[in-house]
N, CA and C atoms as a LAMMPS dump frame, in Angstrom:
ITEM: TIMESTEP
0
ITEM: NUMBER OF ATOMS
216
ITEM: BOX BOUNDS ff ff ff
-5.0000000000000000e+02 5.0000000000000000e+02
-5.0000000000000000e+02 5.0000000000000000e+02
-5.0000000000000000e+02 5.0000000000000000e+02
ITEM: ATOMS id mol type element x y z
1 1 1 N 4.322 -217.271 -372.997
2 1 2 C 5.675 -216.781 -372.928
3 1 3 C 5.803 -215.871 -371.694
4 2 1 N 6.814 -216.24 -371.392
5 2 2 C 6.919 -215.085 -369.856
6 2 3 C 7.337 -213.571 -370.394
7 3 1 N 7.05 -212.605 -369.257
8 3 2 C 7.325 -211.604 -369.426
9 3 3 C 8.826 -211.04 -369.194
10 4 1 N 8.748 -209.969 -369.503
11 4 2 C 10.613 -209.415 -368.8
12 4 3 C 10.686 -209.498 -367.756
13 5 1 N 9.595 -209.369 -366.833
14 5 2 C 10.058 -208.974 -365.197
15 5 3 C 10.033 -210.76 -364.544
16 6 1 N 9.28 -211.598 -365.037
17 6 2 C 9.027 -212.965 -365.11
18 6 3 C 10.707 -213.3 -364.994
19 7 1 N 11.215 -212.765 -366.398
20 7 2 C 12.005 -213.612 -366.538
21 7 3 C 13.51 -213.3 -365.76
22 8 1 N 13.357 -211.829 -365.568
23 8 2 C 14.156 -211.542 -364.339
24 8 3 C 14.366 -212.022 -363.36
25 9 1 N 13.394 -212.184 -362.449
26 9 2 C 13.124 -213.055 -361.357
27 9 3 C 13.613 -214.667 -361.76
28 10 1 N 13.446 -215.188 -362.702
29 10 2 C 14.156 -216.592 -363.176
30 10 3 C 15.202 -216.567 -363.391
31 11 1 N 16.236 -215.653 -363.989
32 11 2 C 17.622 -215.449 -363.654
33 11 3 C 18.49 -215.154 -362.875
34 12 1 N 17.632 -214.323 -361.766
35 12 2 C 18.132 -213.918 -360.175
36 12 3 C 18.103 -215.397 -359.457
37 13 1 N 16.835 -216.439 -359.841
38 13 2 C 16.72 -217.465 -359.001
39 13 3 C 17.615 -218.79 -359.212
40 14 1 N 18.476 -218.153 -360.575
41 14 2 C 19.45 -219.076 -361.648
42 14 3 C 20.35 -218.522 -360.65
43 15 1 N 20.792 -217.322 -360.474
44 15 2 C 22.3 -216.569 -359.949
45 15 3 C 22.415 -217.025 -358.784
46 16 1 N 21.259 -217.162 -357.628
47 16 2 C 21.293 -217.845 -356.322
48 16 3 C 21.503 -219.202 -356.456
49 17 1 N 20.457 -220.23 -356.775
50 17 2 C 21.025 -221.501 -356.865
51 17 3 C 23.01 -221.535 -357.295
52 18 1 N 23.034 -220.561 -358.503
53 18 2 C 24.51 -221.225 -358.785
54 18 3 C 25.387 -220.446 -357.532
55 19 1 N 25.481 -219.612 -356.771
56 19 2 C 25.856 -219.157 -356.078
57 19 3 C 26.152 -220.168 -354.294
58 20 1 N 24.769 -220.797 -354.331
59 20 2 C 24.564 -221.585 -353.375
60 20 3 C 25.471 -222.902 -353.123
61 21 1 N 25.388 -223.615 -354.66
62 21 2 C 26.101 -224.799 -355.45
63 21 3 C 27.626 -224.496 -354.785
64 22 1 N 27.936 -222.968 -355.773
65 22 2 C 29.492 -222.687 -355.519
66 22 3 C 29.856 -223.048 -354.106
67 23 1 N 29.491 -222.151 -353.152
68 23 2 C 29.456 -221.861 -351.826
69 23 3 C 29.488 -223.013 -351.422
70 24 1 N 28.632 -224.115 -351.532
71 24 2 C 28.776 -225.497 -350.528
72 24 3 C 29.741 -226.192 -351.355
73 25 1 N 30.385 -225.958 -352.691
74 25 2 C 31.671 -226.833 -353.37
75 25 3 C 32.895 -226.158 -352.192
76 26 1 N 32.912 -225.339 -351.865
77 26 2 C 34.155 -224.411 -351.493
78 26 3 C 33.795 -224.778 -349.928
79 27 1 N 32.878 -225.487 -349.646
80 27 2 C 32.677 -225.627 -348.04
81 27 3 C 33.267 -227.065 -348.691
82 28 1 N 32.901 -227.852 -349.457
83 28 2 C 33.018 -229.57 -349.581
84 28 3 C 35.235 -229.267 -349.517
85 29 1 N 35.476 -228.558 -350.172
86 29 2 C 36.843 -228.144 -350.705
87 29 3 C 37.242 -227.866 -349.373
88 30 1 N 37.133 -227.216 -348.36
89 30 2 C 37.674 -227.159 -347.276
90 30 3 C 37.74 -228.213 -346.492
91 31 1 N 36.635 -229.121 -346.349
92 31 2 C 36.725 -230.341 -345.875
93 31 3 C 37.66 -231.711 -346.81
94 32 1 N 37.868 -231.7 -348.002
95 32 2 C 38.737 -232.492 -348.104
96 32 3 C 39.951 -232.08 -347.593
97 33 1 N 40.723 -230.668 -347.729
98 33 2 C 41.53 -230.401 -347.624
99 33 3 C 42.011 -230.673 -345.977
100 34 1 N 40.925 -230.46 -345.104
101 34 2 C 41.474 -230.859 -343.536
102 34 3 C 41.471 -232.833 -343.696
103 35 1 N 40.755 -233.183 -344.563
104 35 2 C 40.588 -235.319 -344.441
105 35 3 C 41.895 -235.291 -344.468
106 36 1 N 42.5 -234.17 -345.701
107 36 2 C 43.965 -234.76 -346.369
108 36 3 C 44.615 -234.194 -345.122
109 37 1 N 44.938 -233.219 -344.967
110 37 2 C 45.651 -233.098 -343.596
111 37 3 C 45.728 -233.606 -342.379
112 38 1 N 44.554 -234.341 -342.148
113 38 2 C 44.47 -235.692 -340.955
114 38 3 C 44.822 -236.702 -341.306
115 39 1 N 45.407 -237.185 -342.165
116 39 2 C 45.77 -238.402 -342.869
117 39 3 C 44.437 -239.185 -342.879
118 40 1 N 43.109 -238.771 -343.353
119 40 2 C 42.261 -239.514 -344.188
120 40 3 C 42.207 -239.432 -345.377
121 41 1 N 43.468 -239.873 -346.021
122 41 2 C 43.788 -239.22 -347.74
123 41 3 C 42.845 -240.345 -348.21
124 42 1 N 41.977 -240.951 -347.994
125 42 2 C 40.816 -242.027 -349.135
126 42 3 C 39.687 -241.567 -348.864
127 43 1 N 39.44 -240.958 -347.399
128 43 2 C 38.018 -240.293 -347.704
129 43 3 C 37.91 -239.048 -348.231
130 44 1 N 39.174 -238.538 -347.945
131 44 2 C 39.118 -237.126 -349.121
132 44 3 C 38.938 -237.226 -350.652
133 45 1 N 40.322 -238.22 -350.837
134 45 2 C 40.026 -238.5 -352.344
135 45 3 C 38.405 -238.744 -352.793
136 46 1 N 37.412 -239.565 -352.017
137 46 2 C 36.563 -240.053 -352.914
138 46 3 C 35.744 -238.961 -352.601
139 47 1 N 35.558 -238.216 -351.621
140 47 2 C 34.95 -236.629 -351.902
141 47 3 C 35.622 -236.198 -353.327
142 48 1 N 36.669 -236.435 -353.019
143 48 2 C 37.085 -235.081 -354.333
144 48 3 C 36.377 -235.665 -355.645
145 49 1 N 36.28 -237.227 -355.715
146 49 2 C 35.93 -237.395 -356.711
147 49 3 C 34.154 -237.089 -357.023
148 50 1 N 33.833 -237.053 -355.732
149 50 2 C 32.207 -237.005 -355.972
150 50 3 C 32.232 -235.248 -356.422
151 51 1 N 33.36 -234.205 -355.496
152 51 2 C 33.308 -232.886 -355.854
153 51 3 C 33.595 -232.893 -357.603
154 52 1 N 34.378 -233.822 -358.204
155 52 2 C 34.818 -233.514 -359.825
156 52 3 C 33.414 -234.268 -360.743
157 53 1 N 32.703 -234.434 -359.871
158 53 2 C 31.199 -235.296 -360.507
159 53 3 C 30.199 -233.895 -360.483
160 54 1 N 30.266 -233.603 -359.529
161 54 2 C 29.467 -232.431 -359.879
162 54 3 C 29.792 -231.092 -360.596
163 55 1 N 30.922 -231.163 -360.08
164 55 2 C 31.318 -229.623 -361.351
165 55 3 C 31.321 -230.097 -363.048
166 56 1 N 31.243 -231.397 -362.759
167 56 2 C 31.158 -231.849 -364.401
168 56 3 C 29.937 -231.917 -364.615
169 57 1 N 29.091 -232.835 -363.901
170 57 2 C 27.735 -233.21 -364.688
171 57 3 C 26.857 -232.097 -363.848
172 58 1 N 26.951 -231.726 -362.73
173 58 2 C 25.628 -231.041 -362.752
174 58 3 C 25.628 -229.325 -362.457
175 59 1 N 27.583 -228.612 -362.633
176 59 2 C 27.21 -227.717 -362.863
177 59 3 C 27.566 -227.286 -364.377
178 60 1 N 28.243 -228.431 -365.026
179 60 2 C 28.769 -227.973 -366.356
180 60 3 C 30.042 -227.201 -366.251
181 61 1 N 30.962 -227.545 -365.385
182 61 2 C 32.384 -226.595 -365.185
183 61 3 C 32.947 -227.54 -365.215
184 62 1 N 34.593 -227.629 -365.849
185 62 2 C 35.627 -228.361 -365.582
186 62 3 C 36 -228.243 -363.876
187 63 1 N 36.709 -229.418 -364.546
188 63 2 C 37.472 -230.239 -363.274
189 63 3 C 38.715 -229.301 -362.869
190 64 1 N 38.656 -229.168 -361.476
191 64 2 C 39.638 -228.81 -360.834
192 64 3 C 40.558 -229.357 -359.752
193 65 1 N 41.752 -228.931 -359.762
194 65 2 C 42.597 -230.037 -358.919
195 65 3 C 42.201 -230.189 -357.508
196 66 1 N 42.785 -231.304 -356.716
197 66 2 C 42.166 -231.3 -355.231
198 66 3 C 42.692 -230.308 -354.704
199 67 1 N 41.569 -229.95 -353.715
200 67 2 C 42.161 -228.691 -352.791
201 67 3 C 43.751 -228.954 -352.302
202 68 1 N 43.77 -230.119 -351.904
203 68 2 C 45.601 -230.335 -351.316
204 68 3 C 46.475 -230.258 -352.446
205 69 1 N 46.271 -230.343 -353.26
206 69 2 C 47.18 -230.016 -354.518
207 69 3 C 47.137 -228.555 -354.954
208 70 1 N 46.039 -228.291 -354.86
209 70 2 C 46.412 -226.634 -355.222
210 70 3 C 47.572 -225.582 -354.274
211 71 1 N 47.661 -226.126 -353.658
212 71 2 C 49.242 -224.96 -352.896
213 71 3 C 48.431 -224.221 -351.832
214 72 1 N 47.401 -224.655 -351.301
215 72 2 C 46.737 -223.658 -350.472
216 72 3 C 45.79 -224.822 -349.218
């Protein structure tokens, strides 16, 4: 069984990875949002869809709307 300080260090290394994840979704999110604004609205879309694949299956977060739909 690990120790407390063990397991500290395994939750700090949990908080970075998910931190990292976030950070490159919100970099992927800026880049659809310029596809859609260049009129590459199909390569954005299928980003967005690969972006709503991962917040589902591999970070466990709902789905959120495409960046061009959100008002921003």
């Amino acid at each position: 069984m690990a120790d407390d300080g063990e397991m500290q260090h395994l939750k700090e290394e949990v908080e970075r990875y998910r931190q990292a994840a976030q950070d490159a979704l919100e970099q992927l999110d800026w880049c659809i949002g310029y596809l859609h604004g260049s009129r590459k609205a199909s390569i954005a879309a299928a980003l967005s869809r690969n972006r709503s694949h991962i917040r589902r299956t591999l970070l466990d977060r709902a789905e959120e709307p495409m960046p061009s739909n959100a008002g921003g």
